[in-house]
NUNUKE-562356 format. One line per 5 residues: number of its first residue (from 1); for each residue x, y, z of C-alpha. Coordinates in steps of 0.05 Angstrom, whole numbers, padded with zeros to 5 digits. Layout:
<pts>
NUM = X:Y:Z | ...
</pts>
This chain:
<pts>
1 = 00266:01506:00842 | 00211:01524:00799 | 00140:01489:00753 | 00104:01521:00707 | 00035:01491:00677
6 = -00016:01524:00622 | -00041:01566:00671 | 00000:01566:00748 | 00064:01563:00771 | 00106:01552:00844
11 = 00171:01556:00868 | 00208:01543:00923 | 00278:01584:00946 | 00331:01600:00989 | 00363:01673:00990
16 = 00427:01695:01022 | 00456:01765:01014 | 00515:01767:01057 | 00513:01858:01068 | 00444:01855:01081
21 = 00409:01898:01137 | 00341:01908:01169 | 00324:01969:01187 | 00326:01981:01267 | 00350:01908:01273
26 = 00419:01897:01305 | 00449:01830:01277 | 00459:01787:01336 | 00476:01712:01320 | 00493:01692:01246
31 = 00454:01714:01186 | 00414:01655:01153 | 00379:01680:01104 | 00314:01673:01076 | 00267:01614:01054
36 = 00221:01635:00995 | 00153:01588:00967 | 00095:01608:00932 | 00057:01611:00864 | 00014:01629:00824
41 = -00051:01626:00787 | -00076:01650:00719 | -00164:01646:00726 | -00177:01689:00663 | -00144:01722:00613
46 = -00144:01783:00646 | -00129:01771:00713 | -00082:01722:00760 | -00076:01702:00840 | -00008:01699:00872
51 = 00017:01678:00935 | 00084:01679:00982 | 00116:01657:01042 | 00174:01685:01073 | 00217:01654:01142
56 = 00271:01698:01147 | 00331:01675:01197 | 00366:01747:01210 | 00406:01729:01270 | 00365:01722:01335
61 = 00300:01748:01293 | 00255:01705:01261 | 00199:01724:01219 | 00142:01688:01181 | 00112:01730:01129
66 = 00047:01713:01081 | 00026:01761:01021 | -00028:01750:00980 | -00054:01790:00925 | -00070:01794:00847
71 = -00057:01821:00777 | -00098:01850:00740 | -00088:01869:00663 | -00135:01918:00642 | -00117:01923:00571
76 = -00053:01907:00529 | -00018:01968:00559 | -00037:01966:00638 | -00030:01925:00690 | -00058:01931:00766
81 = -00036:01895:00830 | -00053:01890:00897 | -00033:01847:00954 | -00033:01842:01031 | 00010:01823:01080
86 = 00008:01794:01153 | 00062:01758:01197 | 00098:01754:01264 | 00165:01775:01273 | 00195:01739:01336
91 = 00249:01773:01375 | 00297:01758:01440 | 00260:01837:01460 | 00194:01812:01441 | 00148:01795:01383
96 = 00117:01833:01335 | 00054:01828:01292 | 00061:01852:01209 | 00006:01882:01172 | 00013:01917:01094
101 = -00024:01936:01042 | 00011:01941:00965 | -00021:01974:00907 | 00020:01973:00848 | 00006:01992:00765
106 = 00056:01982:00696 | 00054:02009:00635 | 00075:02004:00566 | 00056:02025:00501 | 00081:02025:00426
111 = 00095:02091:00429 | 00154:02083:00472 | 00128:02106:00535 | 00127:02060:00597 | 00124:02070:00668
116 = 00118:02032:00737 | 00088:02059:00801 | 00086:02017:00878 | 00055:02046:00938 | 00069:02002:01008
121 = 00037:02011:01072 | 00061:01975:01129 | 00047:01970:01206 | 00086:01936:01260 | 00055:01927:01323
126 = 00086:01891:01390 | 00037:01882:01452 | 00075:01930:01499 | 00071:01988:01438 | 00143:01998:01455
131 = 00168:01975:01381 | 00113:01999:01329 | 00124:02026:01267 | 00085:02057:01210 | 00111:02058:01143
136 = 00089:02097:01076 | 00133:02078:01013 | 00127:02104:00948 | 00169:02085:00879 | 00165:02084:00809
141 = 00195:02110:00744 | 00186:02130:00681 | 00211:02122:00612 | 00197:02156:00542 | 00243:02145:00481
146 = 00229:02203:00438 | 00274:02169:00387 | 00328:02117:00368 | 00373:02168:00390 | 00343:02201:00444
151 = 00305:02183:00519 | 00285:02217:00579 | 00283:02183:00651 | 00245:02188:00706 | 00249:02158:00775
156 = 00222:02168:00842 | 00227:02144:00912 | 00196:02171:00974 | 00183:02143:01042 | 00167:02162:01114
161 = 00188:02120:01179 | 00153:02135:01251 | 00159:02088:01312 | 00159:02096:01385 | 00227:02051:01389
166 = 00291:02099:01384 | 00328:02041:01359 | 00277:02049:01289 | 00305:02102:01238 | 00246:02161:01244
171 = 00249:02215:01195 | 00227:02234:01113 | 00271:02206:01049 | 00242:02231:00983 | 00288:02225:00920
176 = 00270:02241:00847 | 00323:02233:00785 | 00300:02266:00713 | 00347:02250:00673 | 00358:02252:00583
181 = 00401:02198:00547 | 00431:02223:00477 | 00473:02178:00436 | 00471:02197:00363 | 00445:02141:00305
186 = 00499:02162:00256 | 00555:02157:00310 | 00544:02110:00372 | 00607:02120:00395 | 00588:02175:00432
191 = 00545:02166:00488 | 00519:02224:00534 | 00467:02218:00605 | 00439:02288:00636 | 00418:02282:00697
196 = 00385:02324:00753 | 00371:02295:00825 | 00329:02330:00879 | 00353:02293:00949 | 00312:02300:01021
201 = 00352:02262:01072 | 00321:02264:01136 | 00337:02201:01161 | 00417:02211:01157 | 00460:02170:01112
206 = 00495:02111:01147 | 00564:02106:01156 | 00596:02033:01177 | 00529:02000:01175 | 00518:02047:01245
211 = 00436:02061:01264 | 00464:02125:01285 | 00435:02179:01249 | 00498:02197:01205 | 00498:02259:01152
216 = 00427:02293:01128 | 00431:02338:01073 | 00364:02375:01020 | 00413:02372:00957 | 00404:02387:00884
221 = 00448:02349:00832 | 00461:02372:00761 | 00515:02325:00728 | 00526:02310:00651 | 00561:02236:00638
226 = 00588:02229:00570 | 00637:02172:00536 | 00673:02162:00472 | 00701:02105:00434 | 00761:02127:00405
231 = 00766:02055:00368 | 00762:01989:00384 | 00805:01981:00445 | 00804:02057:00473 | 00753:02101:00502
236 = 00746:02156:00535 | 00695:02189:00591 | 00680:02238:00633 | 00622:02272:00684 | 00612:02349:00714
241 = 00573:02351:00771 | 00546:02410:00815 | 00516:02402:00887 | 00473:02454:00914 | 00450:02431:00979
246 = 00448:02442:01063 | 00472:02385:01099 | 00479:02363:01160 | 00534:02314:01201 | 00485:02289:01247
251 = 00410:02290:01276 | 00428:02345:01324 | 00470:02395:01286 | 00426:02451:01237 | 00431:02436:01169
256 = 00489:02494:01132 | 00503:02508:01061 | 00553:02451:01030 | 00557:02464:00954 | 00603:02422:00919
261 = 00635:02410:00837 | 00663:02347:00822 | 00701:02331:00755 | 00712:02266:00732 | 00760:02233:00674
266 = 00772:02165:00655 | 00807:02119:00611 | 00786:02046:00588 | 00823:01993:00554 | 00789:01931:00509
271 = 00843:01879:00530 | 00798:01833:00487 | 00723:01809:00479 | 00716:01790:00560 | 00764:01841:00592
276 = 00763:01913:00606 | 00814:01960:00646 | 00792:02022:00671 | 00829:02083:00707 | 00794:02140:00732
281 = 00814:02212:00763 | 00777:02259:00800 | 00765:02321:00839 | 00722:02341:00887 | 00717:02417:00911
286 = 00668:02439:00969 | 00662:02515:00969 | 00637:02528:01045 | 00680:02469:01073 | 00745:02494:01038
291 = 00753:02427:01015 | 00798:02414:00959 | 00809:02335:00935 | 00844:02291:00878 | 00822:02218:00878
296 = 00839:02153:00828 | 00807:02093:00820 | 00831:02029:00779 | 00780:01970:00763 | 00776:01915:00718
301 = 00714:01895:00693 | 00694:01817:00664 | 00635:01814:00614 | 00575:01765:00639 | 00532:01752:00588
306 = 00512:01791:00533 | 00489:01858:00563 | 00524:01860:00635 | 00597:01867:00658 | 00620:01859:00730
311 = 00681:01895:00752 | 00727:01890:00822 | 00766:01960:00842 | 00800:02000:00887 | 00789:02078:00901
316 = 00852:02109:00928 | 00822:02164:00960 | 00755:02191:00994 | 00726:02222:00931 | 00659:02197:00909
321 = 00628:02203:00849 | 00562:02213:00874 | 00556:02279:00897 | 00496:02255:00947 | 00552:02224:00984
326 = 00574:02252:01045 | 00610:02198:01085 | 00674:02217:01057 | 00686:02141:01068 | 00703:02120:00987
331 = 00771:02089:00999 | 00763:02016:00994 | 00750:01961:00952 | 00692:01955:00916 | 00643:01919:00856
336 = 00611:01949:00799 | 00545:01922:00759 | 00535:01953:00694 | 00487:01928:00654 | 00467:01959:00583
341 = 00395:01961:00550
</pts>
């Protein structure tokens, strides 16, 4: 539910993501979801007030947040924000009192250049000291489209995790993804992403939703993506990927040298205007762990609107196409979001 006037606007919500998780929270009891109200308030041209409230019913927790901040737009091409935040989280272990600071920025020009930045910190504190945490996270991205034809990417992510509960996941994640988008004016039916990804995993990836510190891994991507319509009901695709990395199964064990190549070909099939097939093959080969692996997926994709298709699928196999993946845990159903800008 939502009003809008000249100059404010509220809204009032309910959110429910059925796989969500908190970190360092065990779900005990049912998942409720969240209740979302606030607004906000335009009082110049230049800048505007906003405010939130947040009850969140994960399980046995219960948490009352409050953020309040503003926006300010320094000239047609930048925008500042800042907010703060301060609630109580109640728990069946004990309760716990939220504090956090955001400072955000955006940007875009006319020259095709934009970019986004977010910086969050964040305190927990219970009255024993048993459960604090401290929380740095930083994000943001950039994009620069040197020409109808051509665009580079950048995104970032970094964050850092310390509390004095062993239940809270402690450790360093920083990710950055440069990547360069080519598809040709004279002949869009080829379409071709570069990408390189620096990965620092500290905290271990999670495997079956476990707070168990699972595989940790320093890992550098290179992949190239490229597809091809061959008309209007065929087309074609494929990815190379290298992994250069040391990784780790656990928190305990040192990390070792994993390198990995991954090749990737695919097949989809226009069965008209709403429905797509797709069938995919792969192979995954990890030098030092003298792994050698063919996988196949099948999916079938619906389009949702003008811009987005949503697909259902099955991966018979454990092969990955994400070569930051270490589970080995791919068989399984899954859903695919692709949207197109």
């Amino acid at each position: 539910m939502r009003y809008e006037g000249v100059s404010s606007s509220a809204y009032f919500g309910y959110e429910f993501d059925p796989g969500r998780e908190l970190d360092g929270v065990t779900l005990n009891g049912t998942d409720a979801g969240r209740v979302i109200a606030g607004g906000k308030r335009k009082i110049s041209d230049s800048t505007e007030v906003f405010g939130e409230n947040t009850y969140d019913m994960f399980g046995q927790h219960r948490a009352l947040v409050s953020s309040y901040g503003v926006e300010y737009q320094r000239n047609e091409f930048l925008t500042l924000s800042g907010s703060v935040e301060f609630g109580k989280l109640e728990d069946p272990t004990g309760n716990l009192d939220r504090r956090g600071l955001t400072l955000g920025l955006r940007y875009k020009d006319d020259k095709g250049l934009s970019a986004k930045a977010r910086l969050e910190l964040r305190q927990d504190r219970s009255s024993s000291g048993a459960s604090d945490v401290t929380a740095v996270l930083f994000g943001g991205s950039v994009a620069y489209q040197v020409s109808d034809a051509k665009r580079w990417l950048l995104s970032f992510d970094f964050a850092n995790n310390a509390g004095t509960n062993s239940s809270v996941l402690n450790g360093d994640y920083g990710k950055v993804v440069l990547g360069y988008g080519f598809r040709p004016v004279d002949n869009d039916r080829l379409n071709v992403l570069a990408k390189y990804t620096y990965l620092y995993d500290m905290y271990g990836q999670r495997i079956d939703g476990t707070d168990s510190p699972g595989p940790r891994q320093e890992s550098h991507v290179f992949s190239v993506d490229a597809t091809y319509d061959l008309g209007r009901e065929w087309q074609l695709g494929g990815k190379l990927g290298v992994r250069l990395s040391n990784s780790a199964p656990d928190g305990i064990t040192p990390l070792a040298r994993n390198d990995a190549g991954l090749v990737v070909l695919n097949a989809r099939y226009h069965l008209n205007y709403q429905w797509d097939a797709l069938i995919e093959g792969r192979y995954l080969a990890a030098r030092q762990a003298g792994l050698a692996e063919f996988g196949v997926t099948t999916s079938l994709y619906r389009q949702v609107g003008q811009n987005t298709m949503l697909g259902v699928g099955y991966n018979f196999g454990s092969v990955s196409d994400d070569l930051t993946d270490l589970s080995n845990q791919s068989a399984n159903v899954f859903v695919n979001l692709i949207a197109k800008f």
